[in-house]
N, C-alpha and C positions, 0 to 999 in steps of 0.2 A: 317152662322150657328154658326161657331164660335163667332161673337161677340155677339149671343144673349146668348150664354152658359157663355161665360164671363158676362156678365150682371147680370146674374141669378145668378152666386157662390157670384158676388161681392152683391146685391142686400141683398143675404140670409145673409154674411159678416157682414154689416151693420146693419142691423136687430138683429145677433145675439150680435151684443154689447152692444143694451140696449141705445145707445145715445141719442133715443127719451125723451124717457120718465126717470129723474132724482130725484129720491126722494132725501127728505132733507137728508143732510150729519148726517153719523151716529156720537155720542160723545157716551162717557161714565163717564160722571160725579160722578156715583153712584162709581166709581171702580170694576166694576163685574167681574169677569170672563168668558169668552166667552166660552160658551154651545156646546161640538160635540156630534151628533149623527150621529152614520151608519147607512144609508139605504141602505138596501141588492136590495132593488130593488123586482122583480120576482123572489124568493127567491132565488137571489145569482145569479139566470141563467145565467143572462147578465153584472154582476159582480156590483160592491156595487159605493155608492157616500159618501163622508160624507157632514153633514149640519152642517153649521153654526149656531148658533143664539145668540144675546144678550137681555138681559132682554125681551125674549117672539118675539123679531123682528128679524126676517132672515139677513143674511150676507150674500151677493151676489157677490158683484161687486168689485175687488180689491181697489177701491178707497173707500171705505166702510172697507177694513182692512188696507188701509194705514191711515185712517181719524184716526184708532183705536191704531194702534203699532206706526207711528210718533210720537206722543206727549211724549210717555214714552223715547225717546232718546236710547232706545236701540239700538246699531249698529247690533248684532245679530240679531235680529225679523226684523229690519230691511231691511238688506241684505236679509234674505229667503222670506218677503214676496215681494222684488223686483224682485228678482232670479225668485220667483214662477210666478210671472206676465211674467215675458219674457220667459219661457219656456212654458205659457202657449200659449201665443202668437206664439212663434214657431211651436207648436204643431196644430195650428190652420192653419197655412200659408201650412205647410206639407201634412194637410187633403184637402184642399182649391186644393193643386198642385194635389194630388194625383188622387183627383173624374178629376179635367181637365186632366190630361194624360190618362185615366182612359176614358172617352169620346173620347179625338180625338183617341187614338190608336183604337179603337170599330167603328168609324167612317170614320176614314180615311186610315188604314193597311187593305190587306187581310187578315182573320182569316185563322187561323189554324181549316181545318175540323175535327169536333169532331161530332157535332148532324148531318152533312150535312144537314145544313140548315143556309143560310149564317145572317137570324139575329142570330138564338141562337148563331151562332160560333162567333158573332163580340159580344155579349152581355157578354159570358163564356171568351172571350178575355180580354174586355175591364176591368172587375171583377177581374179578374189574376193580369193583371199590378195595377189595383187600389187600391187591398188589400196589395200589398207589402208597399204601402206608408201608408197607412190605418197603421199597424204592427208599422211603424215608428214613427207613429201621435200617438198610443197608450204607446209607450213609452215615449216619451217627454209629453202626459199628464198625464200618471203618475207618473212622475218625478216633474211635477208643482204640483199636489194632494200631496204629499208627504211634497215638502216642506212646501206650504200653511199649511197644518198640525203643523207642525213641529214649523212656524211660530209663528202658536195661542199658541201649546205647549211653547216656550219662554214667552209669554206674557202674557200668565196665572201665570209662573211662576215669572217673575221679580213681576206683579202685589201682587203675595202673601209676596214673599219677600222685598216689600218697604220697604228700610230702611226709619224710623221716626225718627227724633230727638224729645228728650224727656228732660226737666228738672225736677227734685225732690227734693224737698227740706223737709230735716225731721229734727227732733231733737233727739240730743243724748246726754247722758251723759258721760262726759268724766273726768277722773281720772287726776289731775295732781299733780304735789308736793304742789300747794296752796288749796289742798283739790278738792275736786269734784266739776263741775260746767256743765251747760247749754250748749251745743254748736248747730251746727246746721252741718249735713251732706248733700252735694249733688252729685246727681247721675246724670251724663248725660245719 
Protein backbone atom coordinates (compact mmCIF):
# COMPACT_ATOMS: atom_id res chain seq x y z
CA UNK A 1 0.00 0.00 0.00
CA UNK A 2 2.54 2.01 0.74
CA UNK A 3 4.44 1.94 -2.39
CA UNK A 4 1.57 2.52 -4.47
CA UNK A 5 1.00 5.98 -2.33
CA UNK A 6 4.62 6.62 -3.04
CA UNK A 7 4.03 6.16 -6.52
CA UNK A 8 1.16 8.50 -6.66
CA UNK A 9 2.83 11.69 -4.69
CA UNK A 10 6.09 10.86 -6.90
CA UNK A 11 3.77 10.36 -10.23
CA UNK A 12 1.62 13.81 -9.35
CA UNK A 13 5.65 15.15 -8.56
CA UNK A 14 6.60 14.70 -11.96
CA UNK A 15 3.65 15.87 -13.64
CA UNK A 16 3.60 19.03 -11.65
CA UNK A 17 7.05 20.07 -13.18
CA UNK A 18 5.93 20.57 -16.39
CA UNK A 19 9.06 18.31 -17.96
CA UNK A 20 6.90 16.91 -20.48
CA UNK A 21 6.06 19.40 -22.42
CA UNK A 22 8.82 22.45 -23.04
CA UNK A 23 8.07 25.43 -24.92
CA UNK A 24 10.63 27.54 -26.77
CA UNK A 25 12.76 29.38 -24.19
CA UNK A 26 11.67 32.75 -23.40
CA UNK A 27 14.22 36.18 -24.64
CA UNK A 28 13.51 39.59 -24.52
CA UNK A 29 15.01 41.24 -27.26
CA UNK A 30 12.49 44.15 -27.23
CA UNK A 31 13.82 45.18 -23.62
CA UNK A 32 10.30 45.08 -21.93
CA UNK A 33 9.46 45.09 -18.68
CA UNK A 34 7.94 42.17 -17.12
CA UNK A 35 3.99 42.65 -16.44
CA UNK A 36 2.63 41.62 -12.65
CA UNK A 37 -0.81 41.08 -11.97
CA UNK A 38 -2.74 39.77 -8.82
CA UNK A 39 -5.10 37.37 -8.81
CA UNK A 40 -7.21 37.27 -5.87
CA UNK A 41 -8.46 34.25 -6.92
CA UNK A 42 -12.20 33.56 -5.40
CA UNK A 43 -12.31 36.73 -4.19
CA UNK A 44 -9.30 36.59 -2.01
CA UNK A 45 -11.12 33.38 -0.14
CA UNK A 46 -8.23 31.12 -0.70
CA UNK A 47 -5.63 33.96 -0.89
CA UNK A 48 -4.31 35.57 -4.10
CA UNK A 49 -1.26 34.35 -6.83
CA UNK A 50 0.59 36.79 -8.86
CA UNK A 51 1.03 36.36 -12.73
CA UNK A 52 3.65 36.94 -14.69
CA UNK A 53 3.71 37.97 -18.36
CA UNK A 54 5.97 39.43 -21.11
CA UNK A 55 4.82 40.93 -24.07
CA UNK A 56 1.21 39.33 -24.00
CA UNK A 57 3.00 35.61 -23.12
CA UNK A 58 2.78 33.98 -19.44
CA UNK A 59 5.98 33.34 -17.27
CA UNK A 60 5.74 30.09 -15.59
CA UNK A 61 8.53 28.10 -15.27
CA UNK A 62 11.72 29.31 -13.38
CA UNK A 63 13.88 28.57 -16.23
CA UNK A 64 11.67 31.10 -18.29
CA UNK A 65 12.90 33.92 -15.43
CA UNK A 66 16.34 32.76 -15.33
CA UNK A 67 16.34 32.65 -19.38
CA UNK A 68 14.98 36.53 -18.61
CA UNK A 69 17.27 38.15 -15.35
CA UNK A 70 20.75 35.86 -16.49
CA UNK A 71 21.57 37.82 -19.51
CA UNK A 72 21.24 41.29 -17.58
CA UNK A 73 24.40 40.05 -15.31
CA UNK A 74 22.75 41.28 -12.28
CA UNK A 75 24.04 39.42 -9.11
CA UNK A 76 20.89 40.75 -7.19
CA UNK A 77 17.95 39.43 -9.54
CA UNK A 78 20.03 36.82 -9.82
CA UNK A 79 20.41 35.48 -6.37
CA UNK A 80 16.42 35.99 -5.46
CA UNK A 81 15.35 34.32 -8.53
CA UNK A 82 17.87 31.23 -7.49
CA UNK A 83 16.90 31.72 -3.66
CA UNK A 84 13.13 31.78 -5.09
CA UNK A 85 13.61 28.39 -7.00
CA UNK A 86 15.12 26.52 -4.12
CA UNK A 87 12.66 27.58 -1.67
CA UNK A 88 10.24 26.76 -3.85
CA UNK A 89 11.47 23.53 -4.21
CA UNK A 90 11.58 23.02 -0.68
CA UNK A 91 8.33 23.93 -0.16
CA UNK A 92 7.22 21.38 -2.61
CA UNK A 93 9.28 18.35 -0.87
CA UNK A 94 7.59 19.61 2.64
CA UNK A 95 3.85 19.27 1.14
CA UNK A 96 5.08 16.00 -0.80
CA UNK A 97 6.35 14.71 3.02
CA UNK A 98 3.53 16.11 4.78
CA UNK A 99 0.11 14.41 2.57
CA UNK A 100 2.69 10.91 3.19
CA UNK A 101 2.94 11.31 7.07
CA UNK A 102 -0.31 12.60 6.61
CA UNK A 103 -1.49 8.95 4.94
CA UNK A 104 0.57 6.43 6.94
CA UNK A 105 -0.17 8.04 10.30
CA UNK A 106 -4.38 7.70 9.19
CA UNK A 107 -3.40 4.19 8.09
CA UNK A 108 -1.20 2.77 10.11
CA UNK A 109 -1.55 4.45 14.20
CA UNK A 110 -4.78 3.95 16.01
CA UNK A 111 -6.89 7.12 15.94
CA UNK A 112 -7.79 9.00 18.63
CA UNK A 113 -11.68 8.60 19.12
CA UNK A 114 -13.47 11.60 18.39
CA UNK A 115 -16.56 10.53 15.75
CA UNK A 116 -16.27 6.81 17.12
CA UNK A 117 -16.03 5.68 13.89
CA UNK A 118 -12.65 4.38 13.18
CA UNK A 119 -12.46 5.68 9.38
CA UNK A 120 -13.64 9.35 10.27
CA UNK A 121 -11.23 9.14 13.46
CA UNK A 122 -8.12 7.86 11.19
CA UNK A 123 -9.27 10.36 8.37
CA UNK A 124 -9.65 13.62 11.25
CA UNK A 125 -6.08 12.09 12.30
CA UNK A 126 -4.44 11.81 9.46
CA UNK A 127 -5.57 15.74 8.44
CA UNK A 128 -4.28 16.94 12.03
CA UNK A 129 -0.62 15.72 11.41
CA UNK A 130 -0.86 16.59 7.61
CA UNK A 131 -1.94 20.26 8.07
CA UNK A 132 0.96 21.07 10.39
CA UNK A 133 3.40 20.25 7.44
CA UNK A 134 0.89 21.85 5.01
CA UNK A 135 1.39 25.40 7.51
CA UNK A 136 5.09 24.71 6.92
CA UNK A 137 4.82 24.17 2.88
CA UNK A 138 2.85 27.43 3.09
CA UNK A 139 5.40 29.35 4.55
CA UNK A 140 8.33 28.45 2.46
CA UNK A 141 5.97 29.17 -0.62
CA UNK A 142 5.41 32.20 0.31
CA UNK A 143 8.80 33.03 0.94
CA UNK A 144 9.52 31.69 -2.80
CA UNK A 145 6.43 34.15 -4.07
CA UNK A 146 7.96 36.85 -2.37
CA UNK A 147 11.20 36.57 -3.64
CA UNK A 148 10.37 35.53 -7.27
CA UNK A 149 8.51 39.07 -6.92
CA UNK A 150 11.00 40.80 -5.74
CA UNK A 151 13.22 39.27 -8.53
CA UNK A 152 11.10 40.71 -11.38
CA UNK A 153 11.01 43.96 -9.25
CA UNK A 154 15.14 44.16 -9.68
CA UNK A 155 14.89 43.51 -13.30
CA UNK A 156 12.29 45.76 -14.07
CA UNK A 157 14.40 48.01 -12.53
CA UNK A 158 18.10 47.63 -13.69
CA UNK A 159 16.21 47.13 -17.16
CA UNK A 160 14.80 50.90 -16.80
CA UNK A 161 17.97 52.05 -15.43
CA UNK A 162 20.49 50.82 -18.30
CA UNK A 163 23.18 52.88 -18.25
CA UNK A 164 23.89 53.71 -22.38
CA UNK A 165 26.90 55.32 -23.47
CA UNK A 166 26.32 58.14 -25.44
CA UNK A 167 28.70 60.43 -27.72
CA UNK A 168 27.67 64.18 -28.70
CA UNK A 169 29.42 66.17 -30.68
CA UNK A 170 28.18 69.95 -31.19
CA UNK A 171 29.72 73.15 -31.96
CA UNK A 172 30.45 76.01 -30.05
CA UNK A 173 31.76 79.30 -30.10
CA UNK A 174 34.40 80.04 -27.99
CA UNK A 175 36.10 83.36 -26.98
CA UNK A 176 39.95 83.54 -26.96
CA UNK A 177 42.59 86.23 -26.99
CA UNK A 178 43.00 85.67 -30.95
CA UNK A 179 39.38 86.79 -31.18
CA UNK A 180 36.42 84.39 -31.38
CA UNK A 181 36.40 81.05 -33.29
CA UNK A 182 34.54 77.59 -34.10
CA UNK A 183 35.15 74.79 -31.82
CA UNK A 184 33.51 71.70 -31.18
CA UNK A 185 32.20 70.41 -27.78
CA UNK A 186 31.63 66.73 -26.69
CA UNK A 187 29.57 65.19 -24.21
CA UNK A 188 29.85 61.65 -23.31
Amino acid sequence: MHRFLLSVLLLFCLSADGAWAQPAPLSNPKKLPIETHLDLGLLGLFGGSMEYSLDGRKIESYGDFKNLIYPLRDAEASNLIRSAEQADLVSWVIYGGSIAVGIDVALVFKPVPVFNDDALDRISTGLFVAQIGIGIWNIFATNAEARKFNAVQRYNKVLKNKISASLELSTEIVASQNGMSLGMKTVF
